[in-house]
FIFI-963863 format. One record per residue (C-alpha): x, y, z; residue number from 1. Coordinates in nm, 2 decimals, decimal comma, m for minus. Each point is the difference from the previous one (the first is absolute). Layout:
FIFI-963863
{px: X&py: Y&pz: Z&k: NUM}
...
//
This chain:
FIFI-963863
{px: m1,08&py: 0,16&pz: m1,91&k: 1}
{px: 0,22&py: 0,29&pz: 0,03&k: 2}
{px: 0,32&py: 0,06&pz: m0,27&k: 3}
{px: 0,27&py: m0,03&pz: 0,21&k: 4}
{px: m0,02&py: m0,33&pz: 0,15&k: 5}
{px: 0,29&py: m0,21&pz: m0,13&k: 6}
{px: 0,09&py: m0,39&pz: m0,06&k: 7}
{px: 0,17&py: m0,17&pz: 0,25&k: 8}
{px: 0,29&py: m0,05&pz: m0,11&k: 9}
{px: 0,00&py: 0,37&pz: m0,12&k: 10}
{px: m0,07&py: 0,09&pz: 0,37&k: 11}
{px: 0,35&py: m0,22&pz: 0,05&k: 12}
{px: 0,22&py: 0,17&pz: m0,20&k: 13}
{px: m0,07&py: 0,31&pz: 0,08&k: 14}
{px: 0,05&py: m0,08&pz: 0,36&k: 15}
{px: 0,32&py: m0,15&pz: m0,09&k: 16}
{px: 0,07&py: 0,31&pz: m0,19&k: 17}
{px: m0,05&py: 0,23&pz: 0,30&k: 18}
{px: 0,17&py: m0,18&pz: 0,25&k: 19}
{px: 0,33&py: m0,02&pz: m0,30&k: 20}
{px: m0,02&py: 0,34&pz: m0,03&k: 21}
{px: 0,00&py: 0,06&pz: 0,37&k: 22}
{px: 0,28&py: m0,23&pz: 0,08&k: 23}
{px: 0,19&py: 0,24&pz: m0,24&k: 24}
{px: 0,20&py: 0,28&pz: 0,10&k: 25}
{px: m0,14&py: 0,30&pz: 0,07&k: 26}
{px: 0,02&py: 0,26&pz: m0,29&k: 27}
{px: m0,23&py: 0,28&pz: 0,20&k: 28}
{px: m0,03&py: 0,16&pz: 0,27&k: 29}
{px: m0,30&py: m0,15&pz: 0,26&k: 30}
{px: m0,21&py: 0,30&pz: m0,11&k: 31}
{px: 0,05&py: m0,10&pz: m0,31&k: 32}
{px: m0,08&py: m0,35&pz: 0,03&k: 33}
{px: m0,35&py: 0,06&pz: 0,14&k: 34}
{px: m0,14&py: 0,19&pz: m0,23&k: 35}
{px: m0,14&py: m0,25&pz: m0,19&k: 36}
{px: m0,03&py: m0,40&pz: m0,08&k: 37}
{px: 0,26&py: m0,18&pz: m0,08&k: 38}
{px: m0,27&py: m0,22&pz: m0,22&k: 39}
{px: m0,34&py: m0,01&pz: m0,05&k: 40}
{px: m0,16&py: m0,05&pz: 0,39&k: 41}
{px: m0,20&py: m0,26&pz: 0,10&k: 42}
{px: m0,34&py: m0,03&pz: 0,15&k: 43}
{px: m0,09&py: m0,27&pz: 0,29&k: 44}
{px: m0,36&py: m0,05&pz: 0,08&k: 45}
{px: 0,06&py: 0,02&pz: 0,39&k: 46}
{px: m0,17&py: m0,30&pz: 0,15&k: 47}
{px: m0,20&py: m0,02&pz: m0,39&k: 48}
{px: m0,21&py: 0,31&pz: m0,05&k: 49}
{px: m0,06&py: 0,00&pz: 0,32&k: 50}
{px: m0,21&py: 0,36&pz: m0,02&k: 51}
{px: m0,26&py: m0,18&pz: m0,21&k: 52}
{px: m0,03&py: m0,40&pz: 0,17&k: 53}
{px: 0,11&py: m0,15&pz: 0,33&k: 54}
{px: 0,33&py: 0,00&pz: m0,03&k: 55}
{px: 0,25&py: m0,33&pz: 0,01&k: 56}
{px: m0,28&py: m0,15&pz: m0,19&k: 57}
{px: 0,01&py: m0,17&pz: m0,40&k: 58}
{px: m0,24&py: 0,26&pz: m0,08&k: 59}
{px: 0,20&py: 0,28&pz: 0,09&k: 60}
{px: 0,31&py: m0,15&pz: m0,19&k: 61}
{px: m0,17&py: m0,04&pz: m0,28&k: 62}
{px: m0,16&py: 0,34&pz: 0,00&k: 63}
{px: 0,36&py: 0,16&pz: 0,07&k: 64}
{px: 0,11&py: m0,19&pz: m0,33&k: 65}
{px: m0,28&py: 0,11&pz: m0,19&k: 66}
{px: 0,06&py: 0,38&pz: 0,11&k: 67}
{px: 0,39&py: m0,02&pz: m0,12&k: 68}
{px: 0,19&py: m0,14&pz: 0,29&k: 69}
{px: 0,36&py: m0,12&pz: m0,11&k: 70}
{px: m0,01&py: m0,17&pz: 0,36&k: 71}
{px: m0,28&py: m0,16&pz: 0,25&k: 72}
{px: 0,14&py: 0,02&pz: 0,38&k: 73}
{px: m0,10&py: m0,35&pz: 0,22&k: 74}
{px: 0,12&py: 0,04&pz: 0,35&k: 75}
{px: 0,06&py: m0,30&pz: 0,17&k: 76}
{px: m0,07&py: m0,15&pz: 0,31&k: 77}
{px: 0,00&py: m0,39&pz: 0,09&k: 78}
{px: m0,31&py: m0,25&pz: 0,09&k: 79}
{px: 0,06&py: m0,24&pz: 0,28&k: 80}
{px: 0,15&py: m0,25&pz: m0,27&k: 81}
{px: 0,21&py: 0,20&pz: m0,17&k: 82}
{px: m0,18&py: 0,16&pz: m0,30&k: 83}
{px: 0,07&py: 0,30&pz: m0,07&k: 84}
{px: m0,29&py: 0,25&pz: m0,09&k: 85}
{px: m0,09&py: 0,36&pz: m0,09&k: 86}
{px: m0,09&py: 0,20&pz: 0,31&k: 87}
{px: 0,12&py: 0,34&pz: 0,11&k: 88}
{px: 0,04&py: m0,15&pz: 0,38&k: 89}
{px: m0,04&py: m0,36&pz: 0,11&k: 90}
{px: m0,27&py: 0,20&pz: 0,21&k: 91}
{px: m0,30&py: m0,06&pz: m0,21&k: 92}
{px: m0,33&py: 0,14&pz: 0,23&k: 93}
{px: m0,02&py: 0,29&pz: m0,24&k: 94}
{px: 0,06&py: m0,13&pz: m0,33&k: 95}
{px: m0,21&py: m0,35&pz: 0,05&k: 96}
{px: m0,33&py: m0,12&pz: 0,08&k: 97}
{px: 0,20&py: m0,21&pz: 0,33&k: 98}
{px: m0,23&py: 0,16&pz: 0,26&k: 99}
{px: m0,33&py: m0,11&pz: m0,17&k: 100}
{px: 0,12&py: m0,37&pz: 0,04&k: 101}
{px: m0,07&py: m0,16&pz: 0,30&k: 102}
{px: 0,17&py: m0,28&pz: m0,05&k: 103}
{px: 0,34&py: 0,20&pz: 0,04&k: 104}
{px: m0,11&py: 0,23&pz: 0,29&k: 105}
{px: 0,26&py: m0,18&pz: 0,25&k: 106}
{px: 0,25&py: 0,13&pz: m0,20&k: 107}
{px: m0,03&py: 0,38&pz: 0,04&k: 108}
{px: 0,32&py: 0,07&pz: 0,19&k: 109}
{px: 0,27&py: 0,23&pz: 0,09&k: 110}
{px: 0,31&py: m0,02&pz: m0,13&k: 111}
{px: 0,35&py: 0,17&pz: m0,01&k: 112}
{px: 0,11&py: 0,13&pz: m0,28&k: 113}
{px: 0,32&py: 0,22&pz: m0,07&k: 114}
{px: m0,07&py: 0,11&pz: 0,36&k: 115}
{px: m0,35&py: 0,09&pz: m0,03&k: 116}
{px: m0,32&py: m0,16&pz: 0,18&k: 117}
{px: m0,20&py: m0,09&pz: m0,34&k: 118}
{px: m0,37&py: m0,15&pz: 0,11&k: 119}
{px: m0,15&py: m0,22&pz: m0,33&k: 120}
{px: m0,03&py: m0,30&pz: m0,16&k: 121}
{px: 0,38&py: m0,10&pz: m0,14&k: 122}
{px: 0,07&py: m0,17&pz: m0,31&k: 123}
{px: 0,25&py: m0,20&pz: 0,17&k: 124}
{px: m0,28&py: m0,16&pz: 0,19&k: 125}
{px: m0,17&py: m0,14&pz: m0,30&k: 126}
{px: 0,10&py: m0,27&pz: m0,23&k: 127}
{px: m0,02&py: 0,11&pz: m0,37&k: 128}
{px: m0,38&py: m0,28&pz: m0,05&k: 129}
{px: m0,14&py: 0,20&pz: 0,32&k: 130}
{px: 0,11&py: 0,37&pz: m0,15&k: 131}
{px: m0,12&py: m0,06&pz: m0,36&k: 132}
{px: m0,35&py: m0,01&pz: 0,21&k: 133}
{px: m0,03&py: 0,37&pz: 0,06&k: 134}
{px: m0,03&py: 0,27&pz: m0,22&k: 135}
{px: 0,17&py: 0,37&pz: m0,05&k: 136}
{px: m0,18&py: 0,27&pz: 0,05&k: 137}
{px: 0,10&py: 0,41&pz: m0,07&k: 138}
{px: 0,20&py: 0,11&pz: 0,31&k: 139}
{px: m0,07&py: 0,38&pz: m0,01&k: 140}
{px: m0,41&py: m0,03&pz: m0,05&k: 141}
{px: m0,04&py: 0,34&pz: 0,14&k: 142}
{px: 0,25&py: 0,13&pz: m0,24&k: 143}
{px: m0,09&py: m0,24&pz: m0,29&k: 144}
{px: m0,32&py: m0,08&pz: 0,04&k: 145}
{px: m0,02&py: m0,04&pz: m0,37&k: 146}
{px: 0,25&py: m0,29&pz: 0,05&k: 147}
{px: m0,26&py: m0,21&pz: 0,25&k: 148}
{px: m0,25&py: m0,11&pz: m0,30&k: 149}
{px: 0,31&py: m0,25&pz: m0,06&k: 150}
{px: 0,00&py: m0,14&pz: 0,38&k: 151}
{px: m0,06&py: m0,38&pz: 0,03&k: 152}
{px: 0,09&py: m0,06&pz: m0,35&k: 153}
{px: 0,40&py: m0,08&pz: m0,01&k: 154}
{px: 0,24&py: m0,24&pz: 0,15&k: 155}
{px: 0,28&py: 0,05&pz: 0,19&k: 156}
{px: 0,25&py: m0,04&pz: m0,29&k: 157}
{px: 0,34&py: m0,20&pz: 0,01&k: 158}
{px: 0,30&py: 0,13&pz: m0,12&k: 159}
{px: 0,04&py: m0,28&pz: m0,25&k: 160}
{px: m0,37&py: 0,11&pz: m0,16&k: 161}
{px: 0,16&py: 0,33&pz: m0,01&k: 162}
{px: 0,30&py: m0,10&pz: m0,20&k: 163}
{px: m0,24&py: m0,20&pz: m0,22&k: 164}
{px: m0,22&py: 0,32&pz: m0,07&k: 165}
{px: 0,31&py: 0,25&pz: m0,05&k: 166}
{px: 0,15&py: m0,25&pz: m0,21&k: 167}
{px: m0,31&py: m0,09&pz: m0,22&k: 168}
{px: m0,06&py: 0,40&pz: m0,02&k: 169}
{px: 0,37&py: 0,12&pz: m0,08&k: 170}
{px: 0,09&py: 0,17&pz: 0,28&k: 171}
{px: 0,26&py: m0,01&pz: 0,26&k: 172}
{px: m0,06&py: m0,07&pz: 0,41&k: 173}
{px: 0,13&py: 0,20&pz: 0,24&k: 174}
{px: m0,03&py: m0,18&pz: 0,35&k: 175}
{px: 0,06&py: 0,10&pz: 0,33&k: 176}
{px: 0,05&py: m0,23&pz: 0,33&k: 177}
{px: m0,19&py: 0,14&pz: 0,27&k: 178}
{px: 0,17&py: m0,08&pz: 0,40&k: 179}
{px: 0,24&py: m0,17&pz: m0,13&k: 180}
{px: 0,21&py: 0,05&pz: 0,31&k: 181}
{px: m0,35&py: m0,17&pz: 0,20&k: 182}
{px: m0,06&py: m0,26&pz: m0,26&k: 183}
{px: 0,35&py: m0,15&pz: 0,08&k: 184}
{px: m0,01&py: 0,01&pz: 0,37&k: 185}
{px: m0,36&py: m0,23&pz: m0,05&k: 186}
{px: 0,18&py: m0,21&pz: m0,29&k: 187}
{px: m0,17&py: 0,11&pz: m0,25&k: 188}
{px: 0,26&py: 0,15&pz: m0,20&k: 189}
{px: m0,12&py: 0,22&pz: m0,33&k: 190}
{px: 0,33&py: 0,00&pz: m0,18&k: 191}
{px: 0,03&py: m0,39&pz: m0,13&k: 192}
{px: m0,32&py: m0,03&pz: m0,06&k: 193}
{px: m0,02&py: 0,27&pz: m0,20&k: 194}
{px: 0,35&py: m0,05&pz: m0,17&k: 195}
{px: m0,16&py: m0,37&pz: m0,08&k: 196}
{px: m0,34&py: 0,13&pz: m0,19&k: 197}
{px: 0,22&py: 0,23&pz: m0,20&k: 198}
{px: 0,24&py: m0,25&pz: m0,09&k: 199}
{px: m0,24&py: m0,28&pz: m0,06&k: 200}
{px: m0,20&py: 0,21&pz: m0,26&k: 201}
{px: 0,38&py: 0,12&pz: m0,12&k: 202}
{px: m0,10&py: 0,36&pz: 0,08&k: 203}
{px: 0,36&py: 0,14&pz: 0,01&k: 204}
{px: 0,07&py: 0,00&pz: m0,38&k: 205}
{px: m0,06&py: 0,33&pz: m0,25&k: 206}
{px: m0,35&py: m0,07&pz: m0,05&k: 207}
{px: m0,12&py: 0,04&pz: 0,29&k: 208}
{px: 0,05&py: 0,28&pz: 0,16&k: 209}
{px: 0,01&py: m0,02&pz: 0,44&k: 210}
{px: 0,11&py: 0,24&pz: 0,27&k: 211}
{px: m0,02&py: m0,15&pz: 0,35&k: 212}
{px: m0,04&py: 0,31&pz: 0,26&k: 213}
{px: 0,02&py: 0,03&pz: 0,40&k: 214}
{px: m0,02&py: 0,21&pz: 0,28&k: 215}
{px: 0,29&py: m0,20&pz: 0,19&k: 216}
{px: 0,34&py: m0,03&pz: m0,13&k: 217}
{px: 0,12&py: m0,32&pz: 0,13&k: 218}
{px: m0,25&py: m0,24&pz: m0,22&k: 219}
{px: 0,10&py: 0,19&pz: m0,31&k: 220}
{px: 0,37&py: m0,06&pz: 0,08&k: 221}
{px: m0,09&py: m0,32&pz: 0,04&k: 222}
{px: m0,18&py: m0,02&pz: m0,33&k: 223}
{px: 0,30&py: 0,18&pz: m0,16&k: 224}
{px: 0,17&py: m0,35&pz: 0,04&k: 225}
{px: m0,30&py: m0,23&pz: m0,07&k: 226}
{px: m0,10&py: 0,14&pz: m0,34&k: 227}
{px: 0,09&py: 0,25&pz: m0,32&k: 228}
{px: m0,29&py: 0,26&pz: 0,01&k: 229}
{px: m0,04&py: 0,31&pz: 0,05&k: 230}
{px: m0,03&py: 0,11&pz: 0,41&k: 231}
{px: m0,16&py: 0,36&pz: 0,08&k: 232}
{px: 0,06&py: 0,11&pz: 0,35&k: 233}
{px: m0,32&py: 0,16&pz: 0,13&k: 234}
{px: 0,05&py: 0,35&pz: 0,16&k: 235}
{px: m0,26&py: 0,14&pz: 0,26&k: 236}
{px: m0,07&py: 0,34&pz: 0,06&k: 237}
{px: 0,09&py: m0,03&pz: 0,40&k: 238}
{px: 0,16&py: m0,28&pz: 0,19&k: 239}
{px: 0,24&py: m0,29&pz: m0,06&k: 240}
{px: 0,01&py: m0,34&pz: m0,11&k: 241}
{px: m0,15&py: m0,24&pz: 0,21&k: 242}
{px: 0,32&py: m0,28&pz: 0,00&k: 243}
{px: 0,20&py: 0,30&pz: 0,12&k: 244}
{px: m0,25&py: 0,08&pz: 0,28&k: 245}
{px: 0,05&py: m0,37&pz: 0,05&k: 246}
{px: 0,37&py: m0,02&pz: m0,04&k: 247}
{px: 0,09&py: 0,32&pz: 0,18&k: 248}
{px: 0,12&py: 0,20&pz: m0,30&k: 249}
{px: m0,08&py: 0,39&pz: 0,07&k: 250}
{px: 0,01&py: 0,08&pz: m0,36&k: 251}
{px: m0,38&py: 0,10&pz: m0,12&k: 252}
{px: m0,11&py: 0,08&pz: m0,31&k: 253}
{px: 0,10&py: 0,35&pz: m0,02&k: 254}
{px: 0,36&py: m0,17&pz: 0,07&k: 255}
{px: m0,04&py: m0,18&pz: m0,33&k: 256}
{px: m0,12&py: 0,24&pz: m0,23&k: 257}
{px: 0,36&py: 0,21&pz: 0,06&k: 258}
{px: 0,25&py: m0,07&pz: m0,28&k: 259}
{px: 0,19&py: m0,26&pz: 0,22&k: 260}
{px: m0,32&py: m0,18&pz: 0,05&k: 261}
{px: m0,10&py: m0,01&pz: m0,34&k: 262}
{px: 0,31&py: m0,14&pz: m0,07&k: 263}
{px: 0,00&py: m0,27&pz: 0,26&k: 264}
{px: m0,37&py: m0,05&pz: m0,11&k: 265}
{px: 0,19&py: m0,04&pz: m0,36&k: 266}
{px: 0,16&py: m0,33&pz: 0,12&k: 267}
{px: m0,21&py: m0,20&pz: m0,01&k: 268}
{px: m0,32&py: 0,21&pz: m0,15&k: 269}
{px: m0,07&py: 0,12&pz: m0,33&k: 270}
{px: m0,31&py: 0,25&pz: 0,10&k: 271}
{px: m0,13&py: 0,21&pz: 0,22&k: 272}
{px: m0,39&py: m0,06&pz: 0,07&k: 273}
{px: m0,08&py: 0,40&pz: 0,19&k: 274}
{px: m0,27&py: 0,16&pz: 0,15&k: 275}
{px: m0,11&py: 0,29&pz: m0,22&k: 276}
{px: 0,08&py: 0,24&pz: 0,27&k: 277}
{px: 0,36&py: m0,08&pz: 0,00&k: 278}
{px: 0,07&py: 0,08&pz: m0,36&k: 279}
{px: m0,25&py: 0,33&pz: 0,04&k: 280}
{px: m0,03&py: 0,13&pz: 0,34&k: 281}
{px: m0,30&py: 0,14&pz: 0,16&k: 282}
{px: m0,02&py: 0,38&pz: 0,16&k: 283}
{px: m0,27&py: 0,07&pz: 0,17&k: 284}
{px: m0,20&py: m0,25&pz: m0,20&k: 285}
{px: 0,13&py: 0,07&pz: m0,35&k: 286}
{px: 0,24&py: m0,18&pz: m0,16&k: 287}
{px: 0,38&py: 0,21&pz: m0,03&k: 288}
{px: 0,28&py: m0,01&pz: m0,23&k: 289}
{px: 0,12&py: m0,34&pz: m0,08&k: 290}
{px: 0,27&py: m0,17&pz: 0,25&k: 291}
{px: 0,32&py: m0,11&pz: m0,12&k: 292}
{px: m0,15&py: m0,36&pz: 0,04&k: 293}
{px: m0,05&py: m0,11&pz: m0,36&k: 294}
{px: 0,34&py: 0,13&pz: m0,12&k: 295}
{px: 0,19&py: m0,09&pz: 0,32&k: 296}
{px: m0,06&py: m0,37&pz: m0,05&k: 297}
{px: m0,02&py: 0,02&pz: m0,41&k: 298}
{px: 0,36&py: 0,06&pz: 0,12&k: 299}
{px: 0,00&py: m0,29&pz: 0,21&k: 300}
{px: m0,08&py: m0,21&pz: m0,38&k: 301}
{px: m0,37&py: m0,02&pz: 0,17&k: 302}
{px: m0,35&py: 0,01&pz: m0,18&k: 303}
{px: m0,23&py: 0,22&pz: 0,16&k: 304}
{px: m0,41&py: m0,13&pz: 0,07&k: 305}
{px: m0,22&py: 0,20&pz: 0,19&k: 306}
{px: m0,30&py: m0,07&pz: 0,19&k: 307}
{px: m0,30&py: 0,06&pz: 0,02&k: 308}
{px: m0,19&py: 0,22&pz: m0,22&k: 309}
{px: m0,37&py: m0,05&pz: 0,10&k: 310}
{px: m0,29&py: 0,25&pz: m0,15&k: 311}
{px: m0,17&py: 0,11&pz: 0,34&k: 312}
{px: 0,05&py: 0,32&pz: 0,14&k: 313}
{px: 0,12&py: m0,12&pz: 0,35&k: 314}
{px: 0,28&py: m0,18&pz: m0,14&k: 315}
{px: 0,16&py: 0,28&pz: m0,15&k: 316}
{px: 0,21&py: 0,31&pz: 0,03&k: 317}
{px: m0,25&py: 0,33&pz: 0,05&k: 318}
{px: 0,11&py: 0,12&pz: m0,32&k: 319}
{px: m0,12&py: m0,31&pz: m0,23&k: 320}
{px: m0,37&py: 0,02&pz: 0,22&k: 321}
{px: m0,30&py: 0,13&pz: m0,17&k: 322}
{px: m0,30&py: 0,10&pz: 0,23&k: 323}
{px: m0,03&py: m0,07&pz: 0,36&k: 324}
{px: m0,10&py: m0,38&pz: 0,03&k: 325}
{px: 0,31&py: m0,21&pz: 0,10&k: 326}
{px: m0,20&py: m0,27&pz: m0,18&k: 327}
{px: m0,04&py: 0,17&pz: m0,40&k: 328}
{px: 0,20&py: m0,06&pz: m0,23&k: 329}
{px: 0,37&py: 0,22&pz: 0,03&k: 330}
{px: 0,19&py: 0,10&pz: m0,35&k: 331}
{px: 0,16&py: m0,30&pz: m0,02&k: 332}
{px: 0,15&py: 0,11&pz: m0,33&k: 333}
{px: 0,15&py: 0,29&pz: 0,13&k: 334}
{px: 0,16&py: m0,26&pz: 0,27&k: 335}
{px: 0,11&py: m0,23&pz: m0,25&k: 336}
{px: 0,18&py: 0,29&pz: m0,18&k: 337}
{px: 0,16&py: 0,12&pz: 0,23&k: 338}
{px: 0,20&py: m0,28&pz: 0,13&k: 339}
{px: 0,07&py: m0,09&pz: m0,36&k: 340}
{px: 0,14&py: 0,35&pz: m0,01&k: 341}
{px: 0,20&py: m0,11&pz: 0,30&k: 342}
{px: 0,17&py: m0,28&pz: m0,19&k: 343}
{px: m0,15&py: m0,32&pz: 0,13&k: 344}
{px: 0,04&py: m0,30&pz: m0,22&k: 345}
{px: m0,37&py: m0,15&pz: 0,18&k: 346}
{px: m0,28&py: 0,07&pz: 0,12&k: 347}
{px: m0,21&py: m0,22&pz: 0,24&k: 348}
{px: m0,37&py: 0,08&pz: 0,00&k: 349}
{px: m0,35&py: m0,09&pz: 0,07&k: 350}
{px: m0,18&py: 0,14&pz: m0,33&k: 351}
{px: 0,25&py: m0,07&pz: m0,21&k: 352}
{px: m0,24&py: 0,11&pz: m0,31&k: 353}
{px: 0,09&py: 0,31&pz: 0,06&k: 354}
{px: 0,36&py: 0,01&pz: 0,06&k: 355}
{px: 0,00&py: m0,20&pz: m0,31&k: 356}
{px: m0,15&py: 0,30&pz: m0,17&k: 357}
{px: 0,21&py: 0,27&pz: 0,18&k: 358}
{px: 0,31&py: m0,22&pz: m0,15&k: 359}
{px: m0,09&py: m0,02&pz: m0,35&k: 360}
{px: m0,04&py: 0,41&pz: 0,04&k: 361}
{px: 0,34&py: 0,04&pz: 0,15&k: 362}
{px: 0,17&py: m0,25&pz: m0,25&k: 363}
{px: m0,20&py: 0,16&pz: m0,30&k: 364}
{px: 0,14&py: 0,34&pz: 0,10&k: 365}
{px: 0,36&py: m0,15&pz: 0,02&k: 366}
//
């Protein structure tokens, strides 16, 4: 168990604490402001540890916990009945056994979704008794191949289990709803669901500390009016929203990262979930000054998570690579420093051991 990982209701205040302090006027210039933390930053384990077990899985919460995770990330899709569960995409042919059960071969299909042909097996095609039957397995075994002694051995959690473990453990949940613009349009809408599970375990009060993220905008407008948490608007390095695409809105996500966005983001936000290479750009391959990102919306009165530190060399810049195989371990540290440097208040990351360890450094040396 590392040092820094805090109580939950710890983990509460000093969220409250940040997003106080940024709703108050600005005293410095951005510059200024992104120099460093406004509190002590917080670790998620993206997806659990997802760099040591198949992610979305009990066992890769618990191991995130264990490594000094303030927060555990379940993204959510929807079963054919309406539970919700932990999956990065309702398309689950790479992160389940599905394709070595013959009794659900009929359902391999081809579906639609956010515009693009998907081929799979859909969560949205199973009930939750018929689901529970298969089992995860890593989804990057070339890359992880450490990770596939764990195939076959874990569920398909659901997001109440989730809140059960993170509640049991002392740590917060950070969930995200996956398609929610698709899930509607087949009526199987993430928000109240969702809004329901939080409420019924009465997830919303100081103890327990939540943030519920997306890609869209719409559902967490919607959720702005539904329920009192915390709302991080997810930020990708190219593109736009998928409920604009939908809707006709030209904005993209470059659109909202400018200070108006950020302050129309501010409305009904209170974070900003970005892809690392928006808060420190890439040049030819190595990562640049930082942007104007983390101080333009610490302007805005918006918290600042980033995403996602992972430890192999292909996923980072040129300058935090050691060696020449894209599948080695990178200086993950080094990463991790720097976007502390850069003013985040979060980090999102796969091996959150040692981000963990890079933090206690950084805060030691503060």
């Amino acid at each position: 168990m590392t040092s820094r990982k805090a109580p939950a209701a710890t983990l509460a205040l000093a969220l409250a604490a940040t997003l106080a302090s940024l709703s108050a006027p600005a005293t410095a210039a951005p510059a200024e402001a992104a120099e460093a933390p406004l509190v002590e930053p917080v670790l998620i384990g993206h997806r659990g540890a997802s760099g040591y077990r198949p992610e979305h899985t009990i066992a890769a919460y618990e191991l995130a916990i264990a490594q000094g995770a303030d927060y555990i990330e379940p993204d959510l899709v929807s079963t054919k009945d309406g539970v919700l569960v932990a999956r990065h995409e309702n398309e689950i042919g790479g992160t389940t056994d599905v394709a070595d059960h013959p009794e659900f071969a009929a359902r391999r299909t081809t579906r639609t979704i956010d515009g693009r042909p998907v081929t799979g097996w859909f969560t949205e095609d199973f009930t939750y008794k018929e689901l529970r039957t298969l089992r995860a397995k890593e989804r990057l075994p070339q890359v992880r191949p450490d990770n596939t002694a764990y195939d076959g051995q874990e569920r398909i959690p659901t997001l109440d289990e989730v809140i059960k473990l993170a509640r049991r453990e002392g740590v917060g949940i950070y969930p995200e709803t996956k398609h929610p613009t698709y899930f509607d349009a087949i009526g199987l809408s993430l928000e109240e669901p969702l809004v329901a599970a939080l409420e019924k375990r009465k997830w919303d009060d100081a103890d327990d500390p939540v943030i519920i993220q997306s890609f869209e905008t719409a559902n967490l407008r919607d959720l702005d009016t539904m329920i009192d948490v915390p709302l991080a608007q997810l930020v990708d390095g190219t593109g736009k929203p998928y409920d604009f695409t939908a809707a006709g809105d030209q904005r993209t996500y470059t659109d909202l990262l400018t200070p108006a966005g950020l302050a129309w983001i501010a409305t009904y936000a209170d974070g900003l979930g970005a892809h690392k290479d928006r808060v420190l750009p890439r040049t030819d391959g190595a990562t640049t000054v930082p942007s104007a990102v983390v101080g333009d919306a610490h302007d805005a009165g918006l918290i600042v998570h980033v995403w996602t530190l992972r430890r192999e060399n292909q996923f980072m810049a040129t300058n935090f690579r050691i060696g020449t195989d894209p599948n080695a371990p990178g200086d993950l540290a080094a990463e991790a420093r720097a976007f502390l440097d850069a003013g985040v208040d979060g980090i999102f990351s796969d091996n959150p051991d040692l981000v963990a360890r890079e933090m206690d450094r950084v805060l030691a040396e503060r």
